[in-house]
C-alpha positions in Angstrom: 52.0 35.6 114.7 49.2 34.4 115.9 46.4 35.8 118.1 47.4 33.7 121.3 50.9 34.2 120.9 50.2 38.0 120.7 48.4 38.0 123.6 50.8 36.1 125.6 53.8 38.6 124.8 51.6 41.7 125.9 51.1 42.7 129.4 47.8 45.0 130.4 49.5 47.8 128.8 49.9 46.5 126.0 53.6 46.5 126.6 56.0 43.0 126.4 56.2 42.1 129.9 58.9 41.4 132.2 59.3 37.4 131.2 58.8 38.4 127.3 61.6 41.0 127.5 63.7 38.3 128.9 62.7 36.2 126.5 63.5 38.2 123.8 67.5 38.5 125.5 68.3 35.7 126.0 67.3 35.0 122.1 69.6 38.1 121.0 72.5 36.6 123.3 71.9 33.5 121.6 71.6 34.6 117.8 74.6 34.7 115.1 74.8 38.1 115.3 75.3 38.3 119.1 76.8 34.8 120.0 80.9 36.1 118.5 81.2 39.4 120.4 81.2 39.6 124.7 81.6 42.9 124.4 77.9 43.5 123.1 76.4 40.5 124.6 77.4 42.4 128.4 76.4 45.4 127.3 73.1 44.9 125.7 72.1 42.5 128.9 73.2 45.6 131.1 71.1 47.9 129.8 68.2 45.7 129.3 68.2 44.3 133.1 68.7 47.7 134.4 65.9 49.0 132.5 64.1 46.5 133.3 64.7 47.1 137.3 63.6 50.4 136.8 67.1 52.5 136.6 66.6 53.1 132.7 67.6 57.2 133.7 70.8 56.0 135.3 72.2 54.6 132.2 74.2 57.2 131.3 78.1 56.9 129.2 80.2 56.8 132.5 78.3 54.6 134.4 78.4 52.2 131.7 82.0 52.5 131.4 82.5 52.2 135.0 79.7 49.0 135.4 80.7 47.0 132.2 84.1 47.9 130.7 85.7 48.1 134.0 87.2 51.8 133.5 88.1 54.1 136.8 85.0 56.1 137.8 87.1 59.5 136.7 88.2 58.3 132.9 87.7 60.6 130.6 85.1 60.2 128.2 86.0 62.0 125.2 89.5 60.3 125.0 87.7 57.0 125.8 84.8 56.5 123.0 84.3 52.8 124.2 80.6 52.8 125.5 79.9 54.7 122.1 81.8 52.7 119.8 80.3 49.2 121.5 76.7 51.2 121.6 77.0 51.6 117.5 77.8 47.6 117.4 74.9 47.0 119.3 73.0 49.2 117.7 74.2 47.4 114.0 73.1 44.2 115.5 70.4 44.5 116.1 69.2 46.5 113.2 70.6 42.6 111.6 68.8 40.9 113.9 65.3 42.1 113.1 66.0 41.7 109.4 67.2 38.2 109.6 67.4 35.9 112.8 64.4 37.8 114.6 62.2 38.7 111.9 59.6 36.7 113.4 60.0 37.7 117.3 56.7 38.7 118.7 58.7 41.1 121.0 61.5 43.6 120.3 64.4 45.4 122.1 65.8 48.5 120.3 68.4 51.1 121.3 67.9 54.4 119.4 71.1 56.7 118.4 72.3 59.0 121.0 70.3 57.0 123.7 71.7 54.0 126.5 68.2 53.6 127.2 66.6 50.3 125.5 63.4 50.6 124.1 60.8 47.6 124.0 57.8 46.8 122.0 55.2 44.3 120.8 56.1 43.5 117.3 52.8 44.4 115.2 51.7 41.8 113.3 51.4 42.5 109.1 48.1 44.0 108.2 45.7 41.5 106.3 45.2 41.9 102.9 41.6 41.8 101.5 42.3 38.5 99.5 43.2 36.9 102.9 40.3 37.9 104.3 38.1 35.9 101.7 36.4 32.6 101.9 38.9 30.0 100.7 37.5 27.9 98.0 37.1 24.8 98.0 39.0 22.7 95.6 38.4 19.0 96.9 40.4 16.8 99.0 44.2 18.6 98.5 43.0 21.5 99.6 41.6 20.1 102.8 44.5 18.7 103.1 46.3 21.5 103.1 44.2 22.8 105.3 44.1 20.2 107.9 48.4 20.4 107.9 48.3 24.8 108.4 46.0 24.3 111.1 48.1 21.4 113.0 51.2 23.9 111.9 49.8 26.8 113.2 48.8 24.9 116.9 52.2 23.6 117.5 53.4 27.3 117.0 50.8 28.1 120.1 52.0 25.1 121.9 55.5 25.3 121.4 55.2 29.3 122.5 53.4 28.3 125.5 55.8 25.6 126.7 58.8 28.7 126.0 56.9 31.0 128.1 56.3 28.5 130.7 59.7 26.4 130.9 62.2 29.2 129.1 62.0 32.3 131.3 65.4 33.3 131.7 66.9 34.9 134.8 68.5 38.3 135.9 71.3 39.3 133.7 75.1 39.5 135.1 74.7 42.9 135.8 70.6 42.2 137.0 69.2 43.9 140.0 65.7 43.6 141.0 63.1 41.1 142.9 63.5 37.1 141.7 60.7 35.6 139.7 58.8 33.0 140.4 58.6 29.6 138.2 55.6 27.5 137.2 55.4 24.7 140.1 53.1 22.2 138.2 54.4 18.7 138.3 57.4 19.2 141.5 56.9 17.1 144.5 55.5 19.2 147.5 57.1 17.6 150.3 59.9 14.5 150.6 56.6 12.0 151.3 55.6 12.5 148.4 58.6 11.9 146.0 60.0 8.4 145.1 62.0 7.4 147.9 63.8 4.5 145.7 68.0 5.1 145.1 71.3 2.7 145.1 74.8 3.6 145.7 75.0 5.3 142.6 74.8 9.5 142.2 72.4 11.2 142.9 72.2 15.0 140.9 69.0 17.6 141.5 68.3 20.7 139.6 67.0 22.8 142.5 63.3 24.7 141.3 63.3 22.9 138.4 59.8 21.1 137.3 60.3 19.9 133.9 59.5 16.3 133.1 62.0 13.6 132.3 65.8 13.9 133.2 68.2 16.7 132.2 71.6 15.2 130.4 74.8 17.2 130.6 77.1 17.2 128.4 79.3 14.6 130.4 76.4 12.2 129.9 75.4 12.4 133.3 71.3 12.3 134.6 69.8 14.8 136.4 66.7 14.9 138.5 64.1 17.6 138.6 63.6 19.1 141.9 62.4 16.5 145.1 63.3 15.5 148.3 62.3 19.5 149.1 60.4 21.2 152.2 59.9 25.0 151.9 61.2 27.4 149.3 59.9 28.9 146.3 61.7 27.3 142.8 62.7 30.4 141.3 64.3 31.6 137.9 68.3 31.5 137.9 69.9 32.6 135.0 71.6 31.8 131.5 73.6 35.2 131.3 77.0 34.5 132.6 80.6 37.1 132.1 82.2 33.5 131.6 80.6 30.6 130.7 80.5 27.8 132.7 80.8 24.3 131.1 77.3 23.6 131.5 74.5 26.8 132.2 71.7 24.5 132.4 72.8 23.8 136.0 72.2 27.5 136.5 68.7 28.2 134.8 66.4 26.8 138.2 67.0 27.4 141.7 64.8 27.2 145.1 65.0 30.1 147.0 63.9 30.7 150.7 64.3 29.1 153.9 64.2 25.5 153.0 65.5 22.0 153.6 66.5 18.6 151.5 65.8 15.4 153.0 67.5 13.2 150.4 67.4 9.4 150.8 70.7 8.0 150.1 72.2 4.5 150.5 73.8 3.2 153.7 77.0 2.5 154.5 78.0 4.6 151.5 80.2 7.7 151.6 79.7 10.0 149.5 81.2 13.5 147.7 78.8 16.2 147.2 78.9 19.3 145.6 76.8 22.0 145.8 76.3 24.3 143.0 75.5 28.4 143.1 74.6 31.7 141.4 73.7 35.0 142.5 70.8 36.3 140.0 70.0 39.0 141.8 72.8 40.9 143.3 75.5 40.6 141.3 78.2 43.2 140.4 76.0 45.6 142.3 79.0 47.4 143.9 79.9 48.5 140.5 76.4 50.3 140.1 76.5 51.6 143.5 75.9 49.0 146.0 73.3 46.1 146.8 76.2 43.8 145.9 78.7 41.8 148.2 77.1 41.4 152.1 73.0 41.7 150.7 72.7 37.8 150.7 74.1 35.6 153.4 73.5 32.2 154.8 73.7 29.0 156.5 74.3 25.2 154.8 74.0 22.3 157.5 73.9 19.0 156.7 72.8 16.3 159.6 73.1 18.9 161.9 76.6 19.9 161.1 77.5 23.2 159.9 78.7 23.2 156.2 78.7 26.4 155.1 78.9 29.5 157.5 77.5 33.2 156.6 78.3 32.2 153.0 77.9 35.0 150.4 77.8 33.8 146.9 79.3 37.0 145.3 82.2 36.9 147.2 82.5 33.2 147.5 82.5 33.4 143.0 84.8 36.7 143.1 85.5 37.5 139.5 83.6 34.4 138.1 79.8 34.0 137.4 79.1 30.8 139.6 80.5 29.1 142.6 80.9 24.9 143.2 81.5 24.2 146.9 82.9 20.3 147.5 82.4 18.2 150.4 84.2 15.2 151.5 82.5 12.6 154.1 79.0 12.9 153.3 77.1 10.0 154.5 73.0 9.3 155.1 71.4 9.9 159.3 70.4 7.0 160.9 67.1 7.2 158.7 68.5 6.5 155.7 68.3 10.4 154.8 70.8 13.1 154.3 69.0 16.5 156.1 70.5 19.6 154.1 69.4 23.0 155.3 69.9 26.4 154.5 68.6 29.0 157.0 69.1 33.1 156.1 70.8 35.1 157.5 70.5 38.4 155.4 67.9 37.8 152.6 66.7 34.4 151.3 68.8 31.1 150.8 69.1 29.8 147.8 70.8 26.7 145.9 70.7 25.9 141.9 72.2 22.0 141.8 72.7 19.3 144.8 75.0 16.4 143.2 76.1 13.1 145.3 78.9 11.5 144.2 79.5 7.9 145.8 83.0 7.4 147.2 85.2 4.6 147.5 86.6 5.6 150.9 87.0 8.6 152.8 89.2 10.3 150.2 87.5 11.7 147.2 88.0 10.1 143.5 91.2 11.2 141.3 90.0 14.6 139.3 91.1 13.9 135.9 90.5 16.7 133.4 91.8 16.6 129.3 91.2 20.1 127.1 88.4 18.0 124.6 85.5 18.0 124.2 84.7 13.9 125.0 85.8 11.5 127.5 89.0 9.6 126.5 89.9 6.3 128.4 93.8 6.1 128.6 96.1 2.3 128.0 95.7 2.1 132.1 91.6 2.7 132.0 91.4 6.3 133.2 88.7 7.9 132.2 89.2 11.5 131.9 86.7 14.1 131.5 86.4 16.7 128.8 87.2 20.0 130.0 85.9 21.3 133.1 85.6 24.0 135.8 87.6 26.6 133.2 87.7 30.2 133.3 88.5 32.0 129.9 91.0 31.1 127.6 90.0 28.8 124.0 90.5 24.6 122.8 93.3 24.5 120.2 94.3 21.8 118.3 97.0 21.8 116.0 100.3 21.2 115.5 102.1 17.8 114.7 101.4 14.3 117.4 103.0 14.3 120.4 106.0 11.7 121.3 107.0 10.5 124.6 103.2 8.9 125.6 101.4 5.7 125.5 98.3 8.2 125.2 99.4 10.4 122.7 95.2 11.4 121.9 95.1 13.0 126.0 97.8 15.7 124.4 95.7 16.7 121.1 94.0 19.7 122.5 95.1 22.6 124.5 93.4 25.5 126.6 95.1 28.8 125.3 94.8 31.7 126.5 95.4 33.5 129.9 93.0 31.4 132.0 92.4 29.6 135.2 90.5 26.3 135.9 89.0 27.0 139.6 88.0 23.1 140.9 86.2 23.0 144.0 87.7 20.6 146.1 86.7 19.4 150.4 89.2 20.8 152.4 92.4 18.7 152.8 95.8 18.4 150.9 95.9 17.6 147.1 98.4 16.7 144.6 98.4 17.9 141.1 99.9 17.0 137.8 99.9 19.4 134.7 100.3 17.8 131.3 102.3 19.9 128.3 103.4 19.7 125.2 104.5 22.0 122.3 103.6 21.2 118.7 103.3 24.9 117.6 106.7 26.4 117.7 110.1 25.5 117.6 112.4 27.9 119.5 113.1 28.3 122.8 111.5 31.4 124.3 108.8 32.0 121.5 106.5 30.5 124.7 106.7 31.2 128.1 104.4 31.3 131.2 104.1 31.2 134.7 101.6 28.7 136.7 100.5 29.0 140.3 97.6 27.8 142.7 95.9 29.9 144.9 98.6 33.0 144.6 101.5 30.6 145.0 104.0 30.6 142.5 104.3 26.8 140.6 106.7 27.4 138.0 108.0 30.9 137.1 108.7 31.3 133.4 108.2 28.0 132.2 109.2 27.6 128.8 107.6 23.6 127.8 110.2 23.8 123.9 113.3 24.5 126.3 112.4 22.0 129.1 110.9 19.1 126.4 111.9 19.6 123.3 109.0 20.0 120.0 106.3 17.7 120.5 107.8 15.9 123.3 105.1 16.1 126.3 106.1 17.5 129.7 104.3 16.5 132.7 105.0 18.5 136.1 103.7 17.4 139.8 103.4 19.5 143.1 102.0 18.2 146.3 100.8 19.8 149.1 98.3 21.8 147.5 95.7 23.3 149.5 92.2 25.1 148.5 91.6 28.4 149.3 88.9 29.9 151.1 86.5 29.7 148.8 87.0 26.0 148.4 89.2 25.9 145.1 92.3 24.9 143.6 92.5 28.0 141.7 95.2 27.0 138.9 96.2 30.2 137.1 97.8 30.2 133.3 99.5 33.3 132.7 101.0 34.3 129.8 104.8 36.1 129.2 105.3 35.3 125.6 102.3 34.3 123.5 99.5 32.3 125.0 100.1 30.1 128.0 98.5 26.4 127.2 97.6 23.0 129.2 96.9 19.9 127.5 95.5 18.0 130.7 94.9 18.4 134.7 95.0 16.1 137.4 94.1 16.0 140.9 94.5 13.6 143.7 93.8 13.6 147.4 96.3 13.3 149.3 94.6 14.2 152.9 95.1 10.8 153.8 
C-alpha cells in the first residue's frame, strides 16, 4: 500500500478513523463472503456502528439478542446460543475475508473469540526486503518502460483511493447511533442563482447532498441530478446499510440536512407528481438499544406555502422498513416559475435524501404498473411496465412451464415469492388495484395458498391461484376503493398458508377522480 494511502486510512493516533472504518464495512457487507448471509451482515454492522458511537462496553450477548435478532429482553441465553452461533460465522468470515477478498484493505475490522467488541486496525504494510531496497538497474528502454507503466499504476491506486475517500464514505449503519457526517461540498451550487435555471415539462430527480459530477442512472434508466436549486443545509452522508434493500440504495447514500429550502424551477402550466424520498441514519432502531429512536427527529415539509408534511418522523413514518417514499398529487410551479419546498425542525434537523418530479397528464396521477423482472416489458396495448419496485422481502422466481390465457404471456414469467409486501407510496385519494397470478409450479389444489390484503384489510382470504385458474392459466383479481394509510402507502401484504405466496405483476390506478 502505498505511503499516501497509509496515511489517509490513519487518524492522529495512528488509528483507522471514523470514515476508514466505514469504509472498510461497507466493503465487508459488500464482499462474497458477507453479501449471502443477513444474518451476519446486521450483526457485524451493529457492533461496528455501536463501537464506533462509543457503546463498545454495552455490547454484551442479550443486548444483541434483544437489538438484532429480535428476541424478548428476558430469553434465556443458555437455551438460545444465537448471538454466539452468528458471532462464530462472523468471526469465520472474516478470518476469509482477510485471506482472500480483503487481503489488500489498508484497514481491518476483527472480532476476537469470546468478545462482541470489534477491534480495528491499520493493516501494516509488508516489511521491505533488502533487494527492494536496491538501485534498479538499468536495462535499456523495456525497463523504462516498465517503469514508466508501475509508476502510472501505482498513481491511479492514490487517485482512485482518494476519490473513495472523498465520494464513498458510507453512512450510519441500520442499527447506527451517533452525530451525522459531513460530505465534501466542492462542485454543489451554493444558492438557486447560481444553478442552471433551464428545464421542460419533462422530470425533474435531485440527489439531495450529493456533489458528484455528471448524472446518476438508476436502474430504471432514469437521470438524476446532483444537488441544486438548495438554500441552507449541510449535504450530509446517508447510508448504504439497509434490514431490506430498497430497489435502488443509491438514492439513499446523500442527503442535506438542516433547516433548508428548494426553489426548483419547473414548467408552467404543468402538473406534476412528486415524491419525496427519506432515511433515518442516525436514529434508527434506537428504541431497541434503549431509546433515542421514534420522536428524536420531527419536522415540517411545505411546499408554496402549503403544508405537506406535518411533525413527520421518518422512523415511524418507515415502521419496520429501512426507508420511506411520500407521494404527492397536484404539484404545480408559484407564480415565478418555481416550486418553494421547505423543511423547518421541529425536534432536531430536517433532512431529505431524493426530490423527484414527475409530469402529469391531469390532476390524477399516471397508472402504477409494476411486473416481478428485472427490465421494462411493453405489453400488445403499449404499457410499459416497470421492473419490480417498492418490494419488501420475498425473492424473483422463474420457472415452471408458459402461461395460457394472455396476449402478454412474458408479464407472467417471473414471480415474487416469499412472504412479502410491496409498500407504494401513493397522494391521498382512492385507488384501484389489479394483482396478476399464475401457477406453473404445482399441480394440485391446496399445495398453494395465501391470503392478500392492503393496509390490514383483508383482499382474499386463502386464495388458492391452481383451484381458482387451473395450471398455468393466469388469474388476474381487481378491488377498488383502496385507500393509503397514514403513512402514505398501499401496503399490499403476501402472506403465506401453504408454501410461498407469489405475484407475477401489480397495478395501480387513480381512481380519486
Amino acid at each position: 500500500m502505498s505511503k499516501a494511502l497509509q496515511a489517509a486510512a490513519e487518524s492522529a493516533e495512528g488509528q483507522p478513523n471514523t470514515t476508514n472504518v466505514r469504509l472498510e464495512l461497507e466493503r465487508l457487507l459488500n464482499s462474497d463472503q458477507f453479501k449471502n448471509s443477513k444474518r451476519c451482515q446486521i450483526l457485524l454492522s451493529f457492533i461496528v456502528e455501536e463501537t464506533i458511537a462509543g457503546r463498545g462496553d454495552q455490547i454484551k450477548e442479550r443486548v444483541v439478542g434483544v437489538s438484532v435478532f429480535r428476541r424478548n429482553p428476558d430469553y434465556d441465553t443458555a437455551e438460545d446460543p444465537v448471538v454466539r452461533n452468528a458471532a462464530i460465522e462472523v468471526r469465520k468470515r472474516l478470518a476469509q475475508y482477510y485471506v482472500e477478498s480483503g487481503k489488500d484493505a489498508s484497514v481491518r475490522i476483527d472480532l476476537r473469540a469470546g468478545s462482541y467488541v470489534p477491534e480495528f486496525h491499520v493493516a501494516q504494510p509488508a516489511p521491505e526486503s533488502p533487494e527492494s531496497q536496491q538501485p534498479l538497474p538499468a536495462r535499456g528502454p523495456r525497463r523504462q518502460v516498465a517503469v514508466a507503466i508501475m509508476a502510472s499504476v501505482a498513481l491511479l491506486i492514490v487517485m482512485f483511493g482518494a476519490l473513495l475517500l472523498y465520494f464513498g464514505v458510507i453512512g450510519k449503519s441500520e442499527f447506527g447511533h451517533g452525530q451525522s457526517h459531513s460530505l465534501p461540498t466542492a462542485g454543489i451550487a451554493a444558492s438557486p442563482s447560481s444553478s442552471a435555471k433551464a428545464t421542460t415539462g419533462n422530470a425533474v430527480r435531485i440527489l439531495a447532498g450529493n456533489s458528484q459530477p455528471g448524472n446518476y442512472t438508476d436502474r430504471f434508466g432514469n437521470q438524476w441530478l446532483s444537488d441544486r436549486y438548495f438554500t441552507g443545509g449541510e449535504p450530509r452522508v446517508g447510508t448504504t446499510s439497509f434490514f431490506f434493500p430498497p430497489t435502488d440504495p443509491e438514492l439513499f447514500r446523500t442527503m442535506r440536512e438542516g433547516s433548508f429550502a428548494y426553489d426548483i424551477p419547473l414548467k408552467q402550466n404543468q402538473v406534476y407528481e412528486m415524491r419525496l424520498y427519506f432515511v433515518e441514519p442516525q436514529f434508527r432502531y434506537g428504541n431497541e438499544v434503549g431509546g433515542d429512536g421514534e420522536n428524536q427527529r420531527v419536522f415540517q415539509v411545505s411546499a408554496n406555502g402549503q403544508a405537506l408534511l406535518n411533525n413527520f418522523d421518518v422512523i415511524t413514518d418507515a415502521g419496520f422498513d429501512s426507508t420511506t417514499t411520500r407521494a404527492f398529487r397536484d404539484i404545480v410551479p408559484a407564480q415565478d416559475g418555481e416550486l418553494h419546498l421547505r423543511f423547518i425542525a421541529s425536534r432536531a434537523l430536517p433532512l431529505v435524501s431524493a426530490i423527484e418530479l414527475l409530469p402529469a397528464n391531469s390532476r390524477m396521477i399516471p397508472p402504477i404498473q409494476i411486473h416481478a423482472g428485472e427490465f421494462f416489458y411493453t405489453d400488445q396495448a403499449g404499457n410499459r411496465w416497470s421492473p419490480d419496485n417498492f418490494y419488501i422481502g420475498g425473492e424473483l422466481f422463474s420457472g415452471g412451464v408458459p402461461v395460457t390465457g394472455s396476449a402478454d404471456p412474458d408479464l407472467y414469467k417471473v414471480a415474487r415469492m416469499g412472504n412479502f409486501h410491496y409498500a407504494i407510496p401513493v397522494p391521498p385519494g382512492r385507488y384501484g388495484l389489479t394483482l396478476y397470478f399464475a401457477e406453473t409450479w404445482f399441480h394440485s389444489p391446496g399445495d398453494r395458498i395465501f391470503d392478500v390484503s392492503c393496509n390490514g384489510v383483508m383482499l382474499s382470504h386463502r386464495l388458492d391461484i391452481l383451484k381458482d385458474a387451473g395450471f398455468s392459466h393466469i388469474l388476474k383479481k381487481t378491488f377498488h376503493g383502496l385507500e393509503p394509510n397514514g403513512q402514505g402507502k398501499l401496503l399490499i401484504s403476501f402472506s403465506p398458508i401453504v408454501n410461498y405466496a407469489n405475484v407475477r405483476a401489480l397495478e395501480v390506478v387513480d381512481e380519486s377522480h
